[in-house]
LOKE-96729 format. One record per residue (C-alpha): chain; y, z, x; residue in one letter. Coordinates in pm, whole numbers, plus 50000, padded with zeros to 5 digits. Last residue first. Example, Ala and Ser with C-alpha at 12.3 -4.5 7.8 and 13.67 -1.06 7.14 Angstrom:
BEGIN
   cadena      yy      zz      xx   residuo
        A   49894   50714   51367         s
        A   49550   50780   51230         a
% end
This chain:
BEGIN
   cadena      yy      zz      xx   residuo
        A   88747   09719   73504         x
        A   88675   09333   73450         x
        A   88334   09242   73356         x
        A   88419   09155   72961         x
        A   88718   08955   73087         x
        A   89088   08985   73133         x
        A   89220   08632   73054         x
        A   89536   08477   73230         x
        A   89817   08254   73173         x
        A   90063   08167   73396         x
        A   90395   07968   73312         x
        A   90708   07782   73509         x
        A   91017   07731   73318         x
        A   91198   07341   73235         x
        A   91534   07329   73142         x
        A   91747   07060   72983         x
        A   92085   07187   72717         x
        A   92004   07072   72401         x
        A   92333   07040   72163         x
        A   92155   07064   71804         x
        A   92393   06881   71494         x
        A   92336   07001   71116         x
        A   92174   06804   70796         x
        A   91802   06851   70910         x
        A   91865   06747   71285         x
        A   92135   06534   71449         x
        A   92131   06530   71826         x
        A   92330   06577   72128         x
        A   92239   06608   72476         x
        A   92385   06787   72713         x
        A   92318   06604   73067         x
        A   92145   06738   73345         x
        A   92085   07084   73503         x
        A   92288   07122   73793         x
        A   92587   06861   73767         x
        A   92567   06844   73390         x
        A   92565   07230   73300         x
        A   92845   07285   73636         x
        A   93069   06979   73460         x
        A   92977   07177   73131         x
        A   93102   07493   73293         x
        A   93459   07353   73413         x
        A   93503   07176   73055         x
        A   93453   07426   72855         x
        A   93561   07756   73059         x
        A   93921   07549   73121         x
        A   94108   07666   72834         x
        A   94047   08049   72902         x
        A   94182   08018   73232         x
        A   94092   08205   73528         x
        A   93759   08069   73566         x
        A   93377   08066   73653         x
        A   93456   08446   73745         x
        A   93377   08584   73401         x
        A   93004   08358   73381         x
        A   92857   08656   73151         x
        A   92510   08529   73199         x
        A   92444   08509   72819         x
        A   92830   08439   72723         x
        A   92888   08125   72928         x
        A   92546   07984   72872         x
        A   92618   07993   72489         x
        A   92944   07926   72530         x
        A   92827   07559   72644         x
        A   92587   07561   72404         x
        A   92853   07652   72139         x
        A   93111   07411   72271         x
        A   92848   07096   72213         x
        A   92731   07201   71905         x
        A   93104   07193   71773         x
        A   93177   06863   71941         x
        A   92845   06717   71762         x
        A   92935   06815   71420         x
        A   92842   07114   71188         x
        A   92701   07276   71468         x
        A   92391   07421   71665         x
        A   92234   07560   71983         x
        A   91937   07466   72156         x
        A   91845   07572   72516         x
        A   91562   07404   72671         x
        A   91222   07499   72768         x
        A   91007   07266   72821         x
        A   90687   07376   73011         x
        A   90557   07391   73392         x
        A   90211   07496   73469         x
        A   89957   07809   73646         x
        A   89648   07821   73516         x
        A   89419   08138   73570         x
        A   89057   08169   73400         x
        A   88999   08522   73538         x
        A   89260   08833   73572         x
        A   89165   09125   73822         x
        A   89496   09216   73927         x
        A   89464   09009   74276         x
        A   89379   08684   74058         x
        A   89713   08751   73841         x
        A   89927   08834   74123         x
        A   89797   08530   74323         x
        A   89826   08249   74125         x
        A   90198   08347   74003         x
        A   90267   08371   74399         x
        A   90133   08054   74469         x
        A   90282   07862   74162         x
        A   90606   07984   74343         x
        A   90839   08215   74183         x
        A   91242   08361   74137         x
        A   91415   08547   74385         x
        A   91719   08764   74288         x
        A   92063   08783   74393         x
        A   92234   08783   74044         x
        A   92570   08845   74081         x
        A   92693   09110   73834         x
        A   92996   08957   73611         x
        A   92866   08637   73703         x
        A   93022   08333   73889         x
        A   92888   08381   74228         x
        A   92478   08454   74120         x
        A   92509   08261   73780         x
        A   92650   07914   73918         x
        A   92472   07842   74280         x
        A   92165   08054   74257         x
        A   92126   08097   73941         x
        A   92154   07711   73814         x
        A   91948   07615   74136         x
        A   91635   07836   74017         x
        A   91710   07619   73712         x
        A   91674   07308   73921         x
        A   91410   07366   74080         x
        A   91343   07515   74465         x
        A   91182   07813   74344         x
        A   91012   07771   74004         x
        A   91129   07966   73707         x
        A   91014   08216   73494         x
        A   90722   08274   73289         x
        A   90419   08537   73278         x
        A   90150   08509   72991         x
        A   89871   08806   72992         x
        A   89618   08755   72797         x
        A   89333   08934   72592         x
        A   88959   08877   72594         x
        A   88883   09222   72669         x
        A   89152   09473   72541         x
        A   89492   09466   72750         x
        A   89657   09790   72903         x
        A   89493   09763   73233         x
        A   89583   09412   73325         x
        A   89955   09417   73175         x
        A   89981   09719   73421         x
        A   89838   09556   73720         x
        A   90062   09313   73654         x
        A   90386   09492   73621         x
        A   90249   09661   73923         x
        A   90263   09323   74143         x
        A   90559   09218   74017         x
        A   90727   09548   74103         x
        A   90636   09568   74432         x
        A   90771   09159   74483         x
        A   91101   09241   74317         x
        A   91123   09249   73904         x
        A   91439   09092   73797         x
        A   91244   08747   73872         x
        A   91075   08830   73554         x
        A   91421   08825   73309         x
        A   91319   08584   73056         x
        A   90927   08687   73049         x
        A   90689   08914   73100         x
        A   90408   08859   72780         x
        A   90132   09108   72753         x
        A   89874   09044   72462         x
        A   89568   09171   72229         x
        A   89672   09523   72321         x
        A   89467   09809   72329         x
        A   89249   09822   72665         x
        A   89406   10160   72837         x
        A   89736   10333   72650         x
        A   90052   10207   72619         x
        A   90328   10409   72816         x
        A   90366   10124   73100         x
        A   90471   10204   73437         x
        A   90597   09889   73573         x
        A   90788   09682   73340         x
        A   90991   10005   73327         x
        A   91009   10241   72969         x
        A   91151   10240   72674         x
        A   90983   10153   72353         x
        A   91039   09908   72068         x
        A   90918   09858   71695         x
        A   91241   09672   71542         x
        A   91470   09853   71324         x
        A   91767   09645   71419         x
        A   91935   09948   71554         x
        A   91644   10027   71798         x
        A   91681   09671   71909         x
        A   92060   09754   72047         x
        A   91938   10051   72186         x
        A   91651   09948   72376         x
        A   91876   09693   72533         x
        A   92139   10014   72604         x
        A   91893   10213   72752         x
        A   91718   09925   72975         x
        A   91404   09990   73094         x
        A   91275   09714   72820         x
        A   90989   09714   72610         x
        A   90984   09511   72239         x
        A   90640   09558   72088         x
        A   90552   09206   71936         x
        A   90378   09211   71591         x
        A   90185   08871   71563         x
        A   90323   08577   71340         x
        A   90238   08524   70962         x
        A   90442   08234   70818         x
        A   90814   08152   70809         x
        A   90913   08130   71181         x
        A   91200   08299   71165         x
        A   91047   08652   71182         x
        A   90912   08526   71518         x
        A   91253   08461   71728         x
        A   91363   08854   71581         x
        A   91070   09008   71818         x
        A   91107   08755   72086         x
        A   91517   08830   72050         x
        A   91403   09192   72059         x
        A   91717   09405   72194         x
        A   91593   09338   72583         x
        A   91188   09194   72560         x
        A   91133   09251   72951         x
        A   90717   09394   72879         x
        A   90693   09222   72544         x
        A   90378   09363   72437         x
        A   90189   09185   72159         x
        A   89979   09294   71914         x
        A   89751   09024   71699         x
        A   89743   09177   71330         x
        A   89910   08880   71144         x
        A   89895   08596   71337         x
        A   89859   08362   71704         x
        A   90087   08103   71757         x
        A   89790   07781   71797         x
        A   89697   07675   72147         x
        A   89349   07740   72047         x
        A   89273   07975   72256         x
        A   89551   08161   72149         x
        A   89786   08357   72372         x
        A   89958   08048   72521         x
        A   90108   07970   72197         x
        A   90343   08232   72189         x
        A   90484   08123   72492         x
        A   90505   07747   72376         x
        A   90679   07920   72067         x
        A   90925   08061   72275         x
        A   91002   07753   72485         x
        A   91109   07561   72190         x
        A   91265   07826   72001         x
        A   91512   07917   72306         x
        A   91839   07937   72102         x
        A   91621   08007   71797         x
        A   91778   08402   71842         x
        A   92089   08348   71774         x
        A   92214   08628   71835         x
        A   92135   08627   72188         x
        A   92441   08513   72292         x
        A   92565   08863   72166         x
        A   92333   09048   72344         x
        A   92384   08893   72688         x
        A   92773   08942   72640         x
        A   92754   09312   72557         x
        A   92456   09363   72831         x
        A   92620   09245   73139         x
        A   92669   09540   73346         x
        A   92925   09700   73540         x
        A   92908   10066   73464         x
        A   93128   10076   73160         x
        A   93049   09734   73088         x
        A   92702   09777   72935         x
        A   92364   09798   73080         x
        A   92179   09446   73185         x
        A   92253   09541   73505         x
        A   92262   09859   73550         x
        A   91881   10033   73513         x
        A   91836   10249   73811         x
        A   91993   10583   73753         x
        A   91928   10587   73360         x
        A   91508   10495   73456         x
        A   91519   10760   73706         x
        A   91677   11015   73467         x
        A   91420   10954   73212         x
        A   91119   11001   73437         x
        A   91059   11350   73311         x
        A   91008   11268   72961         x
        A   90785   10929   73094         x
        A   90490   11189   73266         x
        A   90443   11314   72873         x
        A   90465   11001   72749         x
        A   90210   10919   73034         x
        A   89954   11154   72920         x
        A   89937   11110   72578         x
        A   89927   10737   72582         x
        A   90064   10524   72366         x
        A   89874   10308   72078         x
        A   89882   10509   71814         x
        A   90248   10574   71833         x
        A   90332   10187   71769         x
        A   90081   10211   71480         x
        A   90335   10507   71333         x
        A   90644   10279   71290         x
        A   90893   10456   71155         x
        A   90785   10813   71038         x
        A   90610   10815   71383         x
        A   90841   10674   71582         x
        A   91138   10920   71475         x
        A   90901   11147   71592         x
        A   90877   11006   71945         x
        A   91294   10933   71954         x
        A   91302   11286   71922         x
        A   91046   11378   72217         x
        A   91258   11110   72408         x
        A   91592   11290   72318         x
        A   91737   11102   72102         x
        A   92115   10998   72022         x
        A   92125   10668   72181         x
        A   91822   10637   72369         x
        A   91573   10841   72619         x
        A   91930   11058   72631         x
        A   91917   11286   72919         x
        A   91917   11687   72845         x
        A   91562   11709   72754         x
        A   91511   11683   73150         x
        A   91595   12061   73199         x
        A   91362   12132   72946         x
        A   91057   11962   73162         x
        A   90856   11765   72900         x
        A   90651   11798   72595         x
        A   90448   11623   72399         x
        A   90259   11673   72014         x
        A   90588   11835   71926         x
        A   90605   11956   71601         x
        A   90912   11817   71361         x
        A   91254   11818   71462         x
        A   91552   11828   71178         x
        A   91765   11646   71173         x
        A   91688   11333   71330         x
        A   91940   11151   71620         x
        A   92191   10950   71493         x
        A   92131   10550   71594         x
        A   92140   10363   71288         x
        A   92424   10434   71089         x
        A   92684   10615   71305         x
        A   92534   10404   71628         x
        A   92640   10104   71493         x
        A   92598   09933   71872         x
        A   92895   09761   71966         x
        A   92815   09437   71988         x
        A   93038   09344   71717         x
        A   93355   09395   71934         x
        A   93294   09227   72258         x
        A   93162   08902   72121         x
        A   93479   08936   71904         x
        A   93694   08887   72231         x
        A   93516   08633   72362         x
        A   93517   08453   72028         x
        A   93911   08518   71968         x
        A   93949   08394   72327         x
        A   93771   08059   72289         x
        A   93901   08015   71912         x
        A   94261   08064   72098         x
        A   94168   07809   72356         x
        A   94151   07553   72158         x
        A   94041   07254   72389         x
        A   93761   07089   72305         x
        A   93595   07255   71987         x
        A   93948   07250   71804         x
        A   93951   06855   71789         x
% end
């Protein structure tokens, strides 16, 4: 059966999941023109360092404008104009999730994100926490996602088949912002914790799939910054993963010694998630666990079972997990099964899901008419 032990298809996919993430940049990515006015300016000297590929960040600003002009309206002024000069300190600190030319794991990360249901279950739970009504909020509801790499939140909604909020896709990284850039998505540059968006305009902040990135400093600013940029009545949702579980396990003891870039970061307690959203100003806190599995698909269960298995393998870039092509299968499912639990295999509108068992932890919080 080729889904358990050809190791050509594995090597052919590794090698294409290389290849088409190279970002088009001849199509989408060329820098304007012509330049219009500038509304903000910046240090020439700074003009010099790509905000993305091809722009400048006053470029990439009037590209904005012609391309998604409600994204414009709600920056600030002031802190674009701070951002120009901040440029370089973004490029010199942003690695990981970079591509392989400096030793990060963006090429595979992108491409297991293209499927972008592989997390629908725990997405739409996110989603959900914004409404008071546990309901995915609609049309004309604006979300910031603060850690939202090339827009699989973004992409996730437009599958959903009925009117779903706009989500602004933020990420530090160049070559995340990129990648979502070339899928014509509304996104922004800049770090989780120096927001450009200006005071009380956005119905939502979500900080998720890549929160323990941020250290304790940062968590607390990333906060703050959710806190000041949301209207009255609107929520911030944080997720990760609870120290001591099993998925803070999975890091730990696969991802961190297997993965192209280690990954020695902390993840959360309920304390700390308590905390940073009380000490920001937030009101009505909960703090809970929620299912959030992987599910990936096939035309029969082997297939579904090697393209969850992949899945993982591609979207923390497992490269030391083995020498051999033909043993990546079965040496990461033992580590899947041993860690997280069992693979489980069901059949589902004429196609087979593989569900690989996680569960995330989640805050929610309200800013609130008295809040500053």
């Amino acid at each position: 059966m080729q889904w358990q032990g050809d190791c050509g298809t594995i090597r052919d996919r590794m090698k294409r999941s290389r290849l088409e993430n190279e970002i088009p940049g001849s199509v989408a990515l060329l820098a304007p023109a012509r330049k219009a006015d500038r509304h903000l300016t910046a240090n020439i000297g700074m003009l010099t360092e790509l905000y993305v590929n091809g722009y400048s960040f006053e470029e990439y600003l009037d590209h904005l404008r012609h391309s998604h002009p409600e994204l414009v309206d709600l920056l600030s002024h002031e802190r674009c104009c701070d951002s120009a000069r901040r440029i370089a300190e973004m490029n010199m600190v942003s690695w990981e999730f970079e591509d392989e030319k400096v030793g990060g794991r963006g090429l595979a990360y992108n491409f297991a994100q293209k499927s972008a249901d592989n997390r629908k279950v725990g997405m739409t739970t996110l989603l959900k926490c914004f409404s008071s009504s546990f309901e995915v909020p609609g049309q004309g509801f604006r979300i910031l996602d603060v850690l939202g790499g090339d827009g699989t939140v973004a992409r996730f909604c437009k599958t959903l088949g009925h009117p779903t909020p706009t989500i602004y896709t933020a990420d530090i990284s160049k070559f995340m912002i990129d990648a979502c850039h070339a899928q014509a998505l509304p996104c922004v540059r800049q770090s989780a914790t120096r927001s450009l968006f200006r005071d009380n305009v956005l119905d939502g902040v979500l900080i998720a799939y890549g929160s323990h990135h941020l250290d304790s400093d940062a968590r607390r600013l990333a906060v703050r910054e959710a806190h000041r940029t949301l209207r009255t009545g609107g929520r911030l949702v944080l997720h990760d993963f609870e120290i001591g579980g099993r998925y803070a396990t999975w890091f730990d003891s696969i991802v961190h010694p297997y993965s192209r870039t280690g990954h020695p970061h902390a993840h959360f307690s309920r304390h700390e998630m308590f905390h940073l959203f009380t000490s920001a100003g937030f009101r009505d806190v909960r703090v809970f666990e929620i299912c959030d599995p992987f599910t990936l698909h096939g035309s029969s269960p082997e297939e579904a079972k090697h393209n969850a298995i992949m899945h993982m393998y591609e979207m923390y870039d497992l490269i030391k997990v083995t020498d051999s092509a033909c043993d990546i299968v079965p040496c990461l499912e033992r580590h899947i099964t041993e860690t997280l639990g069992p693979i489980s295999i069901r059949q589902e509108e004429g196609r087979y899901v593989a569900q690989i068992p996680r569960h995330a932890l989640v805050a929610v919080g309200t800013k609130l008419t008295y809040d500053s």
